[in-house]
C-alpha positions as CSV (number, residue, x, y, z in Angstrom):
1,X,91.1,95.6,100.8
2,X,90.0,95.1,104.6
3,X,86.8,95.7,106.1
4,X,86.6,95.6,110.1
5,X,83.6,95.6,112.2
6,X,82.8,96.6,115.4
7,X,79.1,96.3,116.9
8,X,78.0,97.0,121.1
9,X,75.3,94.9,122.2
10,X,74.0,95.6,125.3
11,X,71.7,92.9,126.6
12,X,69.3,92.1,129.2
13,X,68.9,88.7,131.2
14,X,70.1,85.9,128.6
15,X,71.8,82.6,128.1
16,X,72.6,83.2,124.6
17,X,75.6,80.9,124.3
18,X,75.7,78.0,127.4
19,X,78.9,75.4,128.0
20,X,78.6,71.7,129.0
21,X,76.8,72.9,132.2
22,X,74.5,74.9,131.1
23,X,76.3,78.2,132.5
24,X,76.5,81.3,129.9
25,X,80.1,81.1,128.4
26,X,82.4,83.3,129.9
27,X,86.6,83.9,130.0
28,X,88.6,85.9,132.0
29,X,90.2,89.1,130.2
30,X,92.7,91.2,131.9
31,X,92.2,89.8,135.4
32,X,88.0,89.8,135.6
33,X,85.8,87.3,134.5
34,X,83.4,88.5,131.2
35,X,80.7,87.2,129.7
36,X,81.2,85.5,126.5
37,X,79.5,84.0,123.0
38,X,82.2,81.5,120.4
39,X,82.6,82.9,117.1
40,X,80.7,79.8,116.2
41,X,77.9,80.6,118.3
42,X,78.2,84.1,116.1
43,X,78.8,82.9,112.7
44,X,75.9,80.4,113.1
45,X,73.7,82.6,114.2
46,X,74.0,85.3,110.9
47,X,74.3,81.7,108.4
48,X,71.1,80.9,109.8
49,X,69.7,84.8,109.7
50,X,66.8,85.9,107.5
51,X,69.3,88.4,106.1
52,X,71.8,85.3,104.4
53,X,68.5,83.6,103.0
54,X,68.5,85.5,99.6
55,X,72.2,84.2,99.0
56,X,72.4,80.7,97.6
57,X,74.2,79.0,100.7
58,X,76.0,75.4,101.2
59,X,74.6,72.8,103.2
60,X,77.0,71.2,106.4
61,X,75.9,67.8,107.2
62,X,77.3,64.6,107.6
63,X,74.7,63.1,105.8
64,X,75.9,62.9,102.1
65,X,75.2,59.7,101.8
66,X,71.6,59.9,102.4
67,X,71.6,63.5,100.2
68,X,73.4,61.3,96.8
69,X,70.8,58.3,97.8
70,X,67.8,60.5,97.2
71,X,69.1,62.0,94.4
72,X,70.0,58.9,92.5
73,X,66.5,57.8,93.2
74,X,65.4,60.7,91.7
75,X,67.7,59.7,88.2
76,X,65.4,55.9,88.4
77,X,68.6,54.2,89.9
78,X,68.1,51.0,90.8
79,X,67.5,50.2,94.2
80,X,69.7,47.7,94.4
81,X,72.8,49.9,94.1
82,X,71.8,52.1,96.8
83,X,72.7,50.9,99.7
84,X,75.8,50.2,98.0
85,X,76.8,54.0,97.3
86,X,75.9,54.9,100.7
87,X,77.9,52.9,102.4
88,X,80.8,53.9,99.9
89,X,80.4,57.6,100.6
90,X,79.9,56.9,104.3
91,X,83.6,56.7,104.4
92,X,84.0,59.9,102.9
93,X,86.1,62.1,105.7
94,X,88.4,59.4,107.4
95,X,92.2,59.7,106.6
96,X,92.2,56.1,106.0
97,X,89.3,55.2,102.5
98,X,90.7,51.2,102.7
99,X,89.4,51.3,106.8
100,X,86.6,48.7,107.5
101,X,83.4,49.9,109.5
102,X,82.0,46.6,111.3
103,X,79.0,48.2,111.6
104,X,78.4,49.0,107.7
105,X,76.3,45.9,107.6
106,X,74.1,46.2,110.2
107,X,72.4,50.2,108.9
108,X,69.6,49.0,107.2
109,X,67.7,51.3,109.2
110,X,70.1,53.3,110.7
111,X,71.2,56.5,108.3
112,X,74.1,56.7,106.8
113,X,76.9,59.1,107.9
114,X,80.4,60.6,106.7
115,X,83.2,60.6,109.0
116,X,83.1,63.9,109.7
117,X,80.3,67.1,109.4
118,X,81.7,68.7,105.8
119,X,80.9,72.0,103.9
120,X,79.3,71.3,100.5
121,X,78.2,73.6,98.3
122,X,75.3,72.9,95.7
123,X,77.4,72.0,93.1
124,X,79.7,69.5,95.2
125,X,76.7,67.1,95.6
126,X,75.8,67.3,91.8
127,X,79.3,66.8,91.1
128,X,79.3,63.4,93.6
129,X,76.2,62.4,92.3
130,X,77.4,62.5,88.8
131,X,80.3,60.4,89.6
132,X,78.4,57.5,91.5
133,X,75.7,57.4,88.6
134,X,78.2,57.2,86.2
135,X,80.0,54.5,87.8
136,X,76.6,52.5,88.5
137,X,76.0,52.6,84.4
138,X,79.7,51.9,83.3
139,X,79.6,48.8,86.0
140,X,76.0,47.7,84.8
141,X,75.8,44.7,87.5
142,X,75.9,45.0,91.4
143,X,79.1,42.9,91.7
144,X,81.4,44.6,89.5
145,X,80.1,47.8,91.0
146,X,80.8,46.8,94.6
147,X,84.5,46.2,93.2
148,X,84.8,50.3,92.8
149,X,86.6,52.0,95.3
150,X,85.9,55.0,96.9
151,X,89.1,56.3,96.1
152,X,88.5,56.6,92.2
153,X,85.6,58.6,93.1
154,X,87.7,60.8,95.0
155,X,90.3,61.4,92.2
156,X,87.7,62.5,89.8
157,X,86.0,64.7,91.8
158,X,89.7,66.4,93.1
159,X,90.5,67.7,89.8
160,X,87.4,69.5,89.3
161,X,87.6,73.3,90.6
162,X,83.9,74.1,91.6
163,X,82.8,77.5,92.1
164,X,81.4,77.4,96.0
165,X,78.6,79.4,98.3
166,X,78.9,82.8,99.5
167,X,78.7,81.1,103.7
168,X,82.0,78.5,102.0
169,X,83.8,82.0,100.9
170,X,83.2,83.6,104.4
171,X,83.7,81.2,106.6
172,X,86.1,79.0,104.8
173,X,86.1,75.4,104.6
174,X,88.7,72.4,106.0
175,X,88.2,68.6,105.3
176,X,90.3,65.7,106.2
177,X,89.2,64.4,102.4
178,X,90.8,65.8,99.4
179,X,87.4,64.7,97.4
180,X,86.4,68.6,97.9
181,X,89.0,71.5,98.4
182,X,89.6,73.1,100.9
183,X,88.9,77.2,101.2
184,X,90.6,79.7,103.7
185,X,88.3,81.9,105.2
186,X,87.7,85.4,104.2
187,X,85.9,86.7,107.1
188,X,87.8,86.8,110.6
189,X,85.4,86.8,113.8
190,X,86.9,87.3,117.4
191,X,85.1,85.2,120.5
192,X,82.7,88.9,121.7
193,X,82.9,89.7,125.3
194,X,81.4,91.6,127.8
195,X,82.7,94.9,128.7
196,X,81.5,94.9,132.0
197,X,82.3,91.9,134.6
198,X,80.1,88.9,134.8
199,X,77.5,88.8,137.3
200,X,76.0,85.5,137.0
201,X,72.9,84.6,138.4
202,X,70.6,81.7,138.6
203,X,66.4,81.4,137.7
204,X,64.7,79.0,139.9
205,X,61.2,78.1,138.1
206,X,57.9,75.5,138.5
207,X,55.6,74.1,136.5
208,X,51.8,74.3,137.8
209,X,49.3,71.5,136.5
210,X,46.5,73.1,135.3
211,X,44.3,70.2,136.4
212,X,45.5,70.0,140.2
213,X,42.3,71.4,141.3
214,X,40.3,69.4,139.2
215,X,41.8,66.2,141.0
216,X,42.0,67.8,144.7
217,X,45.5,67.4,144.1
218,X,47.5,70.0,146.5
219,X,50.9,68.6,145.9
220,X,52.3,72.2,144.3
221,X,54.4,72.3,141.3
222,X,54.6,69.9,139.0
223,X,58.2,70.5,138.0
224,X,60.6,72.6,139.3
225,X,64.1,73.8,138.0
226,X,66.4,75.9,137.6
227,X,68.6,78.1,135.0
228,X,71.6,80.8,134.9
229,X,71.7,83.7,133.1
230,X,73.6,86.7,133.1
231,X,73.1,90.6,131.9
232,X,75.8,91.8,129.5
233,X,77.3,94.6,127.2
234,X,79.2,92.6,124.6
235,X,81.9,93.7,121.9
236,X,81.5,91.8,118.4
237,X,84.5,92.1,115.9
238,X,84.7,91.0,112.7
239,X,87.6,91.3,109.7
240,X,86.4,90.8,106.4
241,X,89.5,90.4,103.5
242,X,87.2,91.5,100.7
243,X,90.4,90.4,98.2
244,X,90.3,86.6,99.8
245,X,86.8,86.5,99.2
246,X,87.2,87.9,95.6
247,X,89.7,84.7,94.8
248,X,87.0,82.4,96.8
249,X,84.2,83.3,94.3
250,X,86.5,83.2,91.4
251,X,84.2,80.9,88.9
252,X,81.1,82.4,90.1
253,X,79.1,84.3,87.4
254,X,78.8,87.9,88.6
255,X,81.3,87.9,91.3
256,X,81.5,91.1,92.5
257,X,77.6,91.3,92.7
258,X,77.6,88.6,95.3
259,X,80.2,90.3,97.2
260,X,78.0,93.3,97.3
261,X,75.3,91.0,98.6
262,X,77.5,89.3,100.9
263,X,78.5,92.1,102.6
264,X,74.8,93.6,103.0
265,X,73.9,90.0,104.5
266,X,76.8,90.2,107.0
267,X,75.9,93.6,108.2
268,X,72.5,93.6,108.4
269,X,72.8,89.5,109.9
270,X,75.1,91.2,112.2
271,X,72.6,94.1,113.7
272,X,70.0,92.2,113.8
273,X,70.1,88.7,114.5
274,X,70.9,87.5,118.0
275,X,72.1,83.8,119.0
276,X,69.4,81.6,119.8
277,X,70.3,80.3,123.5
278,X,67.4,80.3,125.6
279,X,65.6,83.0,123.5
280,X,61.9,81.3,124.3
281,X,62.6,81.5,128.0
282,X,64.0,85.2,128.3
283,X,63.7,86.5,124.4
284,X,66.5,88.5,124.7
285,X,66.6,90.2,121.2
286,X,68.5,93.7,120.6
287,X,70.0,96.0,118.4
288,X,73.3,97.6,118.4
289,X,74.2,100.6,120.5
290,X,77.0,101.2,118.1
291,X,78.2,99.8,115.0
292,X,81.5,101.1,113.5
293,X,82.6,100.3,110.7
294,X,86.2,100.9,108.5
295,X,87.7,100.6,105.2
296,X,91.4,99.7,104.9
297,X,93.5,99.3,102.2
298,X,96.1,97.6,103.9
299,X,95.7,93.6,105.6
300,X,96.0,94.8,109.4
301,X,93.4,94.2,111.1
302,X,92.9,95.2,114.4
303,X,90.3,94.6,116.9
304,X,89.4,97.5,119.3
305,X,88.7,94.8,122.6
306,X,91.6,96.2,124.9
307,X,89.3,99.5,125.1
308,X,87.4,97.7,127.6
309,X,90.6,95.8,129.2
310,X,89.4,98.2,132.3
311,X,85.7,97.4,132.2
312,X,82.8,99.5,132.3
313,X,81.2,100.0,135.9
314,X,78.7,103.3,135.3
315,X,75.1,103.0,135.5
316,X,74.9,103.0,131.7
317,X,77.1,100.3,130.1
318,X,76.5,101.0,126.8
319,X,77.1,104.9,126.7
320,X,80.2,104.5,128.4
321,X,81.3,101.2,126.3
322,X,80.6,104.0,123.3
323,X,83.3,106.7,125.3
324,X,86.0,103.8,125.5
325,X,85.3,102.5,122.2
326,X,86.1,106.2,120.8
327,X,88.9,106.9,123.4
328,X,90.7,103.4,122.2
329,X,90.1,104.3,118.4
330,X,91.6,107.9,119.2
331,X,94.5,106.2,120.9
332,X,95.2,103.9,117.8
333,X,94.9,106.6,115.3
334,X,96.9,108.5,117.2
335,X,100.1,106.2,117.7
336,X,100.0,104.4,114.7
337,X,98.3,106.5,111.9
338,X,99.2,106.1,108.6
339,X,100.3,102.4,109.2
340,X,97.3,100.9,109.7
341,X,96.0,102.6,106.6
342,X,92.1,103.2,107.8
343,X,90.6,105.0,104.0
344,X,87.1,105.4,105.5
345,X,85.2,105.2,108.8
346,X,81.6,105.1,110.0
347,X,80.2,105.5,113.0
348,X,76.4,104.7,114.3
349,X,75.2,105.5,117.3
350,X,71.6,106.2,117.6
351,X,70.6,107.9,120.2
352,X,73.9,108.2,122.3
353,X,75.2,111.4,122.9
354,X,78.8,110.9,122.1
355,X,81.3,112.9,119.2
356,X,82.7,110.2,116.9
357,X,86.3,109.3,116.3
358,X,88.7,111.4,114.5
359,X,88.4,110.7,110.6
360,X,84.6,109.0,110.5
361,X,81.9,109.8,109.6
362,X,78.6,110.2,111.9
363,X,75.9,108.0,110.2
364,X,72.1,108.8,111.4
365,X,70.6,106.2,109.5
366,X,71.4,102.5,108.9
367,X,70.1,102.5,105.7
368,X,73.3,104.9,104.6
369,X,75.6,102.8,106.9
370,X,74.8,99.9,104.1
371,X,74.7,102.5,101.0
372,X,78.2,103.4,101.6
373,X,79.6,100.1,102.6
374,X,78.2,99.2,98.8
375,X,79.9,102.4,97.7
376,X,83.2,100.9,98.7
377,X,82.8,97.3,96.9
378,X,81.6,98.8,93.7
379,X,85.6,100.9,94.2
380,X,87.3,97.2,94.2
């Protein structure tokens, strides 16, 4: 089973999402230039949502290490075998375990690191944590200890199949180190763009000191700068294989009740969390103009972006994003029907004055957009 979703954002002046420079993202898309926010600008900014934070998520850090030392503390572990373990684990990620770091020797102050930024879920850093403190009792001494390699830590924790996070099971998991496995993602999110061209523009700004005439100082600002920003309509797609993210959560207690959860999270993450670019200097925080939304029992998904290969140009962005949106859907339905298998449709757009696609359902509310989307998981 496949669930796609489609949301129209229409915002005002934002940096939501900036590149090396400092410019809004952007691409070019069938010959104009659009506005643009990553998927991981996207997918961090629902993880990180007020609507995820009643799920029990993973951690992604690089700083195991430090995580295992505090927790061995914890368990009255001798200090002496900390600094040990850390710099053990700090090679954790690199394709190489047998590799030397020079610089191992001089981080007594600086913390300790793995190789690479990792996915762990709650359980992984028990199950490490376990391991070291087991080692540290069977060695008893600090030199036969320091003789243990990192790689039969690794083989132990391999072979033990850990049920994972709800974030782990959407957005999948890859490491260089086969200490943890590795999980494909069930959810599917495209790079959103803007249906309209890019304008950009640039804010020039200052900085008054409040004191200047306190100190008969007439000098002006005190800083001066300057930022870009651009005003855009943005399609967000996402492709959620609910039967990939059944087999990721296989070992969780009451599977199918976090999937009903998950799916409620992503959703209502999705409507109404906005990336955090630049938010305290133009606070650009909206809600969909539409958010469509379809059930498919076959694995084809299919985003809906070449609707707005010709972009919009009418006063009203979003209305007319809306028209295309339907029009492309119509099209689609039309030439392809039965082979794309769509069960179940809805459509939600409040306060836009347009007839929904053929074989949806009009929603008014969103509160029934998320009672039937918990209809359909409680069908699996």
């Amino acid at each position: 089973m496949l669930i796609d979703i489609h949301l129209l954002k229409n915002y005002p002046p934002t940096n939501l999402n900036r590149d090396e420079s400092g410019t809004p993202k952007s691409c070019f898309f069938n010959g104009s230039q659009r506005g643009r926010i990553s998927s991981q600008c996207l997918k961090h900014s629902w993880r990180s949502s007020d609507d995820f934070s009643n799920l029990k998520l993973g951690i992604r850090t690089r700083y195991l290490p430090e995580m295992i030392n505090d927790i061995l503390k914890e368990r009255g572990i001798d200090a002496s075998f900390l600094k040990e373990v850390k710099n053990k684990l700090s090679k954790l990620g690199q394709s190489d375990t047998k590799q030397v770091d020079k610089k191992d020797d001089d981080k007594d102050e600086q913390k300790f690191q793995t190789k690479q930024i990792m996915f762990f879920s709650q359980n992984d850093i028990e199950a490490v944590a376990d391991v070291v403190e087991n080692s540290i009792k069977q060695a008893e001494t600090i030199d036969k200890f320091k003789k243990i390699t990192l790689k039969e830590w690794q083989n132990i924790l391999k072979v033990n199949a850990l049920p994972i996070t709800v974030d782990i099971a959407l957005f999948g998991r890859m490491v260089t180190d086969d200490s943890f496995k590795d999980v494909e993602a069930s959810l599917q999110v495209a790079h959103a763009i803007s249906t309209n061209v890019v304008d950009f523009e640039s804010d020039f700004f200052s900085a008054v000191d409040d004191l200047n005439k306190d100190y008969n100082d007439d000098s002006g600002s005190a800083m001066i700068g300057d930022i870009d920003y651009n005003s855009c309509c943005y399609y967000i797609y996402a492709s959620l294989d609910v039967n990939q993210l059944m087999e990721n959560l296989q070992g969780n207690e009451d599977a199918k009740i976090i999937i009903e959860n998950a799916l409620e999270g992503l959703i209502r993450a999705m409507t109404f969390s906005n990336p955090s670019g630049k938010q305290n200097s133009f606070a650009g925080h909206v809600l969909p103009g539409l958010l469509c939304i379809e059930l498919k029992d076959k694995k084809i998904p299919i985003s809906y972006v070449n609707a707005f290969a010709k972009p919009v140009y009418k006063n009203d962005y979003m209305a007319e994003s809306v028209e295309k949106l339907k029009d492309e859907i119509n099209k689609v339905s039309d030439c392809y029907g039965d082979f794309i298998s769509v069960k179940d449709r809805i459509w939600f757009s409040p306060g836009i004055d347009s007839l929904n696609p053929k074989n949806s359902k009009h929603i008014k509310s969103f509160n029934e957009v998320l009672d039937i989307c918990k209809l359909w998981i409680k069908e699996v």
